[in-house]
C-alpha positions as CSV (number, residue, x, y, z in Angstrom):
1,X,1.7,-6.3,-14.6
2,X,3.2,-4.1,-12.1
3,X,1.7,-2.5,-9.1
4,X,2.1,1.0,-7.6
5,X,1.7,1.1,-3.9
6,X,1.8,5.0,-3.2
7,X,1.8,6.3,0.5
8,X,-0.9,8.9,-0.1
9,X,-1.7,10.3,3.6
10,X,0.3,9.6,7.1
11,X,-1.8,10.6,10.0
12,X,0.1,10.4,13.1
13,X,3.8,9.4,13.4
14,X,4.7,6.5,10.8
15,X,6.8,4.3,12.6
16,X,8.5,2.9,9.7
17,X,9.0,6.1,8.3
18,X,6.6,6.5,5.1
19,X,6.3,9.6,4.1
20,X,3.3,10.9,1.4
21,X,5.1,9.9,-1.9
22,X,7.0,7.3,-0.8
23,X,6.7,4.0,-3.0
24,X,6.9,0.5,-3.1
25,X,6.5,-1.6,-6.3
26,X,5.2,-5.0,-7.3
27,X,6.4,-6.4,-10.2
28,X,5.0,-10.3,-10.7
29,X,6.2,-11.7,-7.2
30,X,9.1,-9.2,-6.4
31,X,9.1,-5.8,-4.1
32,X,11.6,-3.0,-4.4
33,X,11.5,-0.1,-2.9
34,X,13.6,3.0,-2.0
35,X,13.0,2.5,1.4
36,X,13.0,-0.7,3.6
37,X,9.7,-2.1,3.2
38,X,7.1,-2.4,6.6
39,X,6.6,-6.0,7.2
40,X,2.8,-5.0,9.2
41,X,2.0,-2.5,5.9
42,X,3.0,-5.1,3.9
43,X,1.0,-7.9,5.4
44,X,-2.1,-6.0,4.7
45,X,-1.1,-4.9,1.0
46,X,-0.3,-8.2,-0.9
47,X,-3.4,-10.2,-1.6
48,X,-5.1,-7.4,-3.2
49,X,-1.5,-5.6,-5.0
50,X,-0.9,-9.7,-6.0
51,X,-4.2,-10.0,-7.4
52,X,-4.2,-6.4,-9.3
53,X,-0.5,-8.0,-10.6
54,X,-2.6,-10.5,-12.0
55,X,-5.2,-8.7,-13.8
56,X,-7.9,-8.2,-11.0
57,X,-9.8,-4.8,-12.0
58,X,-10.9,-2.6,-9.1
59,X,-14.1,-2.8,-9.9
60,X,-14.4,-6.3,-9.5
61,X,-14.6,-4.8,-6.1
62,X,-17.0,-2.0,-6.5
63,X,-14.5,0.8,-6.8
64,X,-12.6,3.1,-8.9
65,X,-9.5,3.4,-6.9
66,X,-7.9,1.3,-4.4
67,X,-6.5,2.4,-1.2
68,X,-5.8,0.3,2.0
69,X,-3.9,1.2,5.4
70,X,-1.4,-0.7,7.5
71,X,-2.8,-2.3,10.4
72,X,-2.1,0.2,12.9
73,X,-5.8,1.7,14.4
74,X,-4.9,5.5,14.0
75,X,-3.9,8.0,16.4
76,X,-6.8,7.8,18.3
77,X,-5.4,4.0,19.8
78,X,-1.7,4.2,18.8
79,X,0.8,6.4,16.9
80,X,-0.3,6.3,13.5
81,X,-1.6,5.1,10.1
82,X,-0.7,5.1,6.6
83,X,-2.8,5.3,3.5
84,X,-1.5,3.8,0.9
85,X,-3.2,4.1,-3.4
86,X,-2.8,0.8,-5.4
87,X,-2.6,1.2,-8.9
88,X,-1.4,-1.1,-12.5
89,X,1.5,1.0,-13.9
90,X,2.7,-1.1,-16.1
């Protein structure tokens, strides 16, 4: 199965560079991307885009949609945060 990870909000300055829209895919064990891919975003992405590659269903955790954020703590404690959607495309 292949994964969708969507940047769907940026609040602050990315540092990376995502901008709402930009994407990065999971297909079995592979990334690609457009853009370079964040090492911290991706640290905090993988277990649950790896498990949805592999048939978990969101609501095995309660919810509809999935959405997760890089590791940063906001603009309240640093420059910013992305939001990103998870989501079986294919």
């Amino acid at each position: 199965m292949k994964v969708e990870i969507k940047v769907v909000k940026v609040e602050g300055v990315c540092e990376a560079g995502y901008k709402v829209g930009d994407r990065i895919y999971l297909d079995k064990f592979l990334l690609s991307s457009d853009k370079p891919i964040c090492v911290h975003a991706i640290s905090s992405l993988s277990n649950v885009a790896y498990a949805l590659s592999h048939g978990m269903e969101p609501e095995s955790l309660g919810v509809k949609e999935i959405y997760l954020s890089c590791p940063d703590p906001g603009t309240e404690l640093g420059r910013g945060r992305v939001i990103f959607k998870l989501e079986v495309v294919d």
